[in-house]
MARLOGU-253172 format. One record per residue (C-alpha): x, y, z; residue in one letter. Coordinates in Angstrom, 3 decimals, padded with zeros to 6 digits, m for minus. Layout:
N
<atom <X; Y; Z>; "a">
...
//
This chain:
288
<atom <007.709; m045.018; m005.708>; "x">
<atom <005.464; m046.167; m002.578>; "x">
<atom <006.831; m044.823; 000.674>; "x">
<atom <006.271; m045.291; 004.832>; "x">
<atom <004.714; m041.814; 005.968>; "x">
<atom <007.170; m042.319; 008.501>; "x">
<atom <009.934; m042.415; 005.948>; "x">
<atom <008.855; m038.652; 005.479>; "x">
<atom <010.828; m035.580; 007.141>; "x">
<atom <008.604; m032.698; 007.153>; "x">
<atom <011.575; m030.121; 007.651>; "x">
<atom <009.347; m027.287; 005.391>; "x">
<atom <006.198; m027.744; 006.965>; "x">
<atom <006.257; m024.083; 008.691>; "x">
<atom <007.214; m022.282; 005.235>; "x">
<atom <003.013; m022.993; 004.318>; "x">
<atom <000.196; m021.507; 005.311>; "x">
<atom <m003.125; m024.321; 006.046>; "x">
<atom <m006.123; m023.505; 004.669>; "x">
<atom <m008.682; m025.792; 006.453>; "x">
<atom <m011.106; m025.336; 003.648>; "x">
<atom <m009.031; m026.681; 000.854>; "x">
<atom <m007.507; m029.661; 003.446>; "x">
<atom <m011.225; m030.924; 004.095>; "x">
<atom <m012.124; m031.082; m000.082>; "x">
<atom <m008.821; m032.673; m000.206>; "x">
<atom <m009.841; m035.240; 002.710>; "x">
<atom <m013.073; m035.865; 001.036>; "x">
<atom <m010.963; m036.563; m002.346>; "x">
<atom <m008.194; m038.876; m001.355>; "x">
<atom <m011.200; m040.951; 000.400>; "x">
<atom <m013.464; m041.490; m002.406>; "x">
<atom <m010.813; m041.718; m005.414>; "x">
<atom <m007.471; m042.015; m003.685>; "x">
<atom <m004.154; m039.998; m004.220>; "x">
<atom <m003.596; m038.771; m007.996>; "x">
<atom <m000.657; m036.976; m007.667>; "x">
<atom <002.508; m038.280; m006.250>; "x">
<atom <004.120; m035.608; m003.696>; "x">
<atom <007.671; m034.516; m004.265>; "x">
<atom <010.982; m035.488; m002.488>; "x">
<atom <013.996; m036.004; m001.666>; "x">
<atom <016.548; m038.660; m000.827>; "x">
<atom <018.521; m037.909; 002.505>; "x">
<atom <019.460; m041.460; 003.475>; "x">
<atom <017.468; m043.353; 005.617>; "x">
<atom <014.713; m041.014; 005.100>; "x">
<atom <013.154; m038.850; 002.401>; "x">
<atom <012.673; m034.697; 002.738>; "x">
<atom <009.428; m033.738; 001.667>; "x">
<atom <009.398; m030.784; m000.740>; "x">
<atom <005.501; m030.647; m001.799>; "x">
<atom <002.474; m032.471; m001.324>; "x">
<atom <001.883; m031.579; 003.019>; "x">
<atom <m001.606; m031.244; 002.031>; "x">
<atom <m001.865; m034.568; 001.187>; "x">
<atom <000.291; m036.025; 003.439>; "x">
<atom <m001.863; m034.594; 006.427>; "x">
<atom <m004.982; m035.820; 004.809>; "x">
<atom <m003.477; m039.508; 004.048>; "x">
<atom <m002.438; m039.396; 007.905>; "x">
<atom <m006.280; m038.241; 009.279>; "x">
<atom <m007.305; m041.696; 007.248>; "x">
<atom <m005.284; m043.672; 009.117>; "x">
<atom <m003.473; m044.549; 005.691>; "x">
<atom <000.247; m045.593; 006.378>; "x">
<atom <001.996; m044.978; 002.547>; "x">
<atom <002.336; m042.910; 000.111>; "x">
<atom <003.070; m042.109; m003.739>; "x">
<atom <006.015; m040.042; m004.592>; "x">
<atom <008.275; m039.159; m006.857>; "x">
<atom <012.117; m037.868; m005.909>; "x">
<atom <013.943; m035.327; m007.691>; "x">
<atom <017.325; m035.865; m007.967>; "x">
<atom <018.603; m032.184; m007.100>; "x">
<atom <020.440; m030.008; m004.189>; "x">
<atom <018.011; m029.048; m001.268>; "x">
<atom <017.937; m025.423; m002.185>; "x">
<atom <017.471; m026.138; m005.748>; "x">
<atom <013.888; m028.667; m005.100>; "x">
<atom <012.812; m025.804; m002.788>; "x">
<atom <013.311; m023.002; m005.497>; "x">
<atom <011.962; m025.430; m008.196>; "x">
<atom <009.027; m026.317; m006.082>; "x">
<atom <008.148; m022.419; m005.777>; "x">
<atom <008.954; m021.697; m009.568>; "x">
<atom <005.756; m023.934; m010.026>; "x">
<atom <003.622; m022.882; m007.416>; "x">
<atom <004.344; m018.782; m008.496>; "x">
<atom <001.572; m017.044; m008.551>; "x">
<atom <m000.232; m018.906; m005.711>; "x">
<atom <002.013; m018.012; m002.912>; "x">
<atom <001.439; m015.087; m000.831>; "x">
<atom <004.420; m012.697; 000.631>; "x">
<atom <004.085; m013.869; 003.853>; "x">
<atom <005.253; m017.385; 002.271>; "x">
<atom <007.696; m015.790; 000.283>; "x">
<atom <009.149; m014.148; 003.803>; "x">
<atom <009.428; m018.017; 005.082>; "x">
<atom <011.093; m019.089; 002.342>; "x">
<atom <013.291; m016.334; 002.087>; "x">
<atom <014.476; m016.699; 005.824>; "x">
<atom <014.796; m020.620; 005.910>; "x">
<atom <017.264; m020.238; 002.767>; "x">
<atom <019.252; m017.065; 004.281>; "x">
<atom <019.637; m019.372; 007.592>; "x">
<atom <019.973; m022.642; 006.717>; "x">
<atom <022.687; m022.191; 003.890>; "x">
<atom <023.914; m018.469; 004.722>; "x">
<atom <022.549; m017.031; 001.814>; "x">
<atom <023.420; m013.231; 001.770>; "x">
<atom <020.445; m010.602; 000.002>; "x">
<atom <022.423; m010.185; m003.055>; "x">
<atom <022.334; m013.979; m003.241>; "x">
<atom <018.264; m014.129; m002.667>; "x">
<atom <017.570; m011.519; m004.822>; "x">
<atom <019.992; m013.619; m007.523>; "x">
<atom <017.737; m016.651; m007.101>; "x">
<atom <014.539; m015.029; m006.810>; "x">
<atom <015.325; m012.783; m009.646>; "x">
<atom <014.044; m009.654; m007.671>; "x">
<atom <015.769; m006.576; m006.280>; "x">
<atom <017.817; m006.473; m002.570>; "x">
<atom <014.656; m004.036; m001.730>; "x">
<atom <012.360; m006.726; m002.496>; "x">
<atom <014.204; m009.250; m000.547>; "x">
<atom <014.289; m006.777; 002.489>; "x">
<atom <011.035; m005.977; 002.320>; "x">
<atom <009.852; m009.384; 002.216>; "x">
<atom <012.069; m010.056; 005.680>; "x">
<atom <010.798; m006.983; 007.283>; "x">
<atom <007.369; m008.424; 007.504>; "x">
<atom <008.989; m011.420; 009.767>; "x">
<atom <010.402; m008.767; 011.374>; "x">
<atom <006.989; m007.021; 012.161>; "x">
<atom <004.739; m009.560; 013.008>; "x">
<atom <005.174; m011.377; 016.104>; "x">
<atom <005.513; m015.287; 015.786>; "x">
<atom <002.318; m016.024; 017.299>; "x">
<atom <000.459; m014.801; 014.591>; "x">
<atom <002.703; m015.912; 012.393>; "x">
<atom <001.133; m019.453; 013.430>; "x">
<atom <m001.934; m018.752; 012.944>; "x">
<atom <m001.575; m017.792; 009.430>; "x">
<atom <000.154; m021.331; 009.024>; "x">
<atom <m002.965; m022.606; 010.692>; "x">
<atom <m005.338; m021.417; 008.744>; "x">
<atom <m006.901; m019.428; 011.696>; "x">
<atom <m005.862; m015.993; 010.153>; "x">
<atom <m005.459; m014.926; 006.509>; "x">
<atom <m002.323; m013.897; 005.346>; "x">
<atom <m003.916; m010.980; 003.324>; "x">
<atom <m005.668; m009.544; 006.316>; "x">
<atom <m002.450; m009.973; 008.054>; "x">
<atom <m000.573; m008.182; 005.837>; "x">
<atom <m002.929; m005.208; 005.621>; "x">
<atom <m003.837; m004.813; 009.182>; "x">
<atom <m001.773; m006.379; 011.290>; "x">
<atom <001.617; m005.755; 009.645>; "x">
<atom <001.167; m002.055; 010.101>; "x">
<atom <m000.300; m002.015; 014.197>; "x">
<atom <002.337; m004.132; 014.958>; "x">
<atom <005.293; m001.933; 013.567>; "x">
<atom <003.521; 000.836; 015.828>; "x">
<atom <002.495; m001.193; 018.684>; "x">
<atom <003.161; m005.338; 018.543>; "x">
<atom <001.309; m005.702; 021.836>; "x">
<atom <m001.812; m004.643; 020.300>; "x">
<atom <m001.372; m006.500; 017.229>; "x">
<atom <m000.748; m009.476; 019.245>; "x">
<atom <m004.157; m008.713; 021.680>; "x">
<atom <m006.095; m008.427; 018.363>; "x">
<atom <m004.703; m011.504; 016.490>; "x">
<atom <m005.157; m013.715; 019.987>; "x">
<atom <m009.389; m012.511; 019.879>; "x">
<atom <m009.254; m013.569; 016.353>; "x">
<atom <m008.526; m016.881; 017.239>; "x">
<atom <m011.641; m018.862; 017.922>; "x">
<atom <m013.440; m016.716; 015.736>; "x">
<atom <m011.767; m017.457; 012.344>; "x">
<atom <m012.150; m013.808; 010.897>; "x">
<atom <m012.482; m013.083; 006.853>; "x">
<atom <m010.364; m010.332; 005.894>; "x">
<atom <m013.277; m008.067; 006.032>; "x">
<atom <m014.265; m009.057; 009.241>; "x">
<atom <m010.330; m008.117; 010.271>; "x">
<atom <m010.766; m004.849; 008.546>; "x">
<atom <m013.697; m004.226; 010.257>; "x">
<atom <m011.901; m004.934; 013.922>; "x">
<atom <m008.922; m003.333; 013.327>; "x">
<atom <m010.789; m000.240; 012.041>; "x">
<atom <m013.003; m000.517; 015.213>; "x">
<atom <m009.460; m000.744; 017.154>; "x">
<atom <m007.997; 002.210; 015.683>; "x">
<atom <m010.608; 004.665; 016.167>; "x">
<atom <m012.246; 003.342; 019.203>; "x">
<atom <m012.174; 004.750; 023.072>; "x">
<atom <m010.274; 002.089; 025.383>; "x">
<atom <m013.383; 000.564; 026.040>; "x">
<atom <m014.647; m000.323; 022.412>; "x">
<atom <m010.629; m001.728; 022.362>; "x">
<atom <m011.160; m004.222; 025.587>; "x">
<atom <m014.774; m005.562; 023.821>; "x">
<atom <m013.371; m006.039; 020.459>; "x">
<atom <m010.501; m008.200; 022.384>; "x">
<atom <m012.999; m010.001; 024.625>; "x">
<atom <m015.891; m010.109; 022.616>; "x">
<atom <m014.821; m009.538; 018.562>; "x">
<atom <m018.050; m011.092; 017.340>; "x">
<atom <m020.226; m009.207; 019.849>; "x">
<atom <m018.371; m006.148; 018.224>; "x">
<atom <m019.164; m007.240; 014.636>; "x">
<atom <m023.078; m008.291; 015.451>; "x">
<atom <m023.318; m004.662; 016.958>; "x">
<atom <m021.856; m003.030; 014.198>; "x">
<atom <m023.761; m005.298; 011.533>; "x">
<atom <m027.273; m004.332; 013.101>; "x">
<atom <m026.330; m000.334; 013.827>; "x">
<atom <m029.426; 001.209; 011.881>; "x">
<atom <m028.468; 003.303; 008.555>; "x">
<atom <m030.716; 005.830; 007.813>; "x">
<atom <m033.020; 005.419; 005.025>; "x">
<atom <m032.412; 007.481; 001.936>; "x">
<atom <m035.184; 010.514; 001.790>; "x">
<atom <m037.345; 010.716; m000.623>; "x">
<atom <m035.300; 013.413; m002.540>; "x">
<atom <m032.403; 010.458; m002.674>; "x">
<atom <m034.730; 008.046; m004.061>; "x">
<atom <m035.826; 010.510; m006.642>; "x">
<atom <m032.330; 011.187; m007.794>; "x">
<atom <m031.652; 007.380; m007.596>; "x">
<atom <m034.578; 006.790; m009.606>; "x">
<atom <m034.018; 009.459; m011.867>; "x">
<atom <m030.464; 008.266; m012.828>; "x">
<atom <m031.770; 004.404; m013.453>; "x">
<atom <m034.114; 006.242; m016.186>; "x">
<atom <m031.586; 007.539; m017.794>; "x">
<atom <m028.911; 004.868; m017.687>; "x">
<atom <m031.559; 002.477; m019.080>; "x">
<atom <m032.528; 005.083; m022.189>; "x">
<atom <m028.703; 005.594; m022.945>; "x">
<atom <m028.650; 001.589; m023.045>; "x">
<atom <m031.820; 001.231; m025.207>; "x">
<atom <m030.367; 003.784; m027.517>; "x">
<atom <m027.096; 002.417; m028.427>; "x">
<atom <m029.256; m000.754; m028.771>; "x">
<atom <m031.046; 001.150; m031.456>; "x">
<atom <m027.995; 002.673; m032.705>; "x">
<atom <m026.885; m000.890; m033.533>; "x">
<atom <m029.673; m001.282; m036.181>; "x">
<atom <m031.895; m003.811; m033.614>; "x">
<atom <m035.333; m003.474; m035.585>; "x">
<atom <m033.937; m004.077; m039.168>; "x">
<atom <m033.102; m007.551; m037.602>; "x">
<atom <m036.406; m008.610; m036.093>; "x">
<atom <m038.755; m010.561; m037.840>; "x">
<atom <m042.618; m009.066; m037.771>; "x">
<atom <m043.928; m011.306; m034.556>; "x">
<atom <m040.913; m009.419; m032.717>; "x">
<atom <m041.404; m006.194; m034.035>; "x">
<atom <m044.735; m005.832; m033.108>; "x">
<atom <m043.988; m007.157; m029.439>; "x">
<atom <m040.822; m004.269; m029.214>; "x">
<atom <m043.513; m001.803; m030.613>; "x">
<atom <m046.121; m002.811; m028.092>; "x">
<atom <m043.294; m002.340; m025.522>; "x">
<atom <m042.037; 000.351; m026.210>; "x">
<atom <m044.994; 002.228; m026.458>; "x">
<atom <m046.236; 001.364; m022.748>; "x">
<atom <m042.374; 002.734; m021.723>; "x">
<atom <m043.091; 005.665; m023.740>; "x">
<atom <m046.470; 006.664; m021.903>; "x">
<atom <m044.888; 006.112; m018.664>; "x">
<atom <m042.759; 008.459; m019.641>; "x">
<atom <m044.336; 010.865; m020.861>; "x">
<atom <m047.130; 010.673; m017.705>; "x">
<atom <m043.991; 011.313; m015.611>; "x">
<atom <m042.858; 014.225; m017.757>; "x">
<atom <m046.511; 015.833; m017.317>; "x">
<atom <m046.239; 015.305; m013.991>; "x">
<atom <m043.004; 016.891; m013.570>; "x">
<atom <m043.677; 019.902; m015.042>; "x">
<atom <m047.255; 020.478; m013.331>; "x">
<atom <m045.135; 020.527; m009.778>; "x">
<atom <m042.271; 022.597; m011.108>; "x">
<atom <m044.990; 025.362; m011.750>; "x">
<atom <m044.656; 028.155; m009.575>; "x">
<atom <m048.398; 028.014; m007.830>; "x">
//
């Protein structure tokens, strides 16, 4: 079926996370070849609920289109939301799960024995998945729907500073804002944050990329020459024991006489390197 985008309620919206990456190949895609894949709804007389395809929708809006294709699945609510994640498992993240988890326990009163039914998970799991709502404050909450903030880096750095201090999670997610951090970058802050004096904590809120240039350019010390040796020395013997099995495997029975002669040439050069280094080695080890 063709529908009006404003036929469209977009009641789910906040249960997924943007990721302006994937939206702009998407943009790109609809305008050259057009939408291929119908999204998914349902009927709720006059309109339709949209239960997958907000990707597409947003891009079909941005080109000024005013339809699109869908397809309606003639279930409950609950059931095209559960159905819809049974197909997208293993793409969703927990902090999507948490969403989804809390628009079903308050929209239709679901209690945790009845999530963990429907998920097919444990009460634990169910709770867990909640406490992260819990933790994180709903501003950066937003931003992970945004696309501004990963939901991995979120998880891992954020979730914890915030059960031990939300303002400071809050300050730190805020300065990630116009900077659109990677997860390492995040790490990298909130590692900064946690071991810094109060004044490295007011420049990585105020200035987070000055704090990341700095610590990007902070001179490492070369390796001495002793460290070189020993890195040098292992290489030589990684690349024997490889050579060896090579050998092992009956190489040279295979070779035909053009590439025998060019393994013997080879190896011989190796083998006089070798050897100058082993003469040279054990002219220094002698005590003078």
């Amino acid at each position: 079926m063709v529908l009006e985008l404003h036929q469209l309620t977009l009641r789910y919206e906040r249960l997924r996370k943007r990721s302006p990456r994937a939206e702009r190949s998407l943009l790109v895609s609809l305008s050259e070849i057009g939408q291929q894949l119908p999204v998914v709804v349902i009927e709720e007389a006059p309109s339709f609920i949209l239960i997958d395809g907000y990707k597409r929708v947003r891009a079909l809006r941005r080109l000024a289109r005013d339809t699109v294709r869908a397809t309606s699945w003639q279930v409950a609510e609950a059931e095209a939301l559960l159905l819809e994640r049974s197909l997208r498992r293993g793409s969703e993240d927990a902090l999507e799960q948490a969403w989804l988890l809390a628009e079903l326990q308050e929209r239709y009163q679901w209690s945790l024995e009845e999530l963990a039914r429907r998920f097919e998970r444990s009460k634990s799991w169910v709770s867990g998945r909640l406490a992260l709502l819990q933790a994180l404050p709903l501003s950066i909450q937003d931003q992970i729907r945004a696309g501004t903030l990963s939901a991995h880096a979120a998880m891992k750095y954020l979730v914890p500073l915030a059960r031990v201090n939300a303002a400071a999670a809050q300050a730190l997610a805020t300065a990630f804002t116009a900077l659109k951090p990677t997860s390492r970058q995040v790490g990298a802050l909130y590692s900064g944050w946690q071991s810094g004096t109060e004044r490295t904590r007011e420049l990585i809120v105020q200035s987070p990329q000055i704090y990341l240039q700095a610590q990007a350019t902070r001179e490492t010390p070369p390796p001495s020459a002793t460290q070189r040796f020993l890195q040098d020395l292992g290489a030589l013997g990684g690349i024997a024991r490889r050579a060896h099995r090579v050998l092992e495997g009956r190489l040279l029975a295979q070779l035909h006489e053009s590439e025998l002669q060019e393994v013997s040439a080879a190896f011989a050069r190796a083998n006089g390197e070798v050897q100058r280094l082993v003469q040279r080695f054990e002219v220094e080890i002698r005590p003078c």
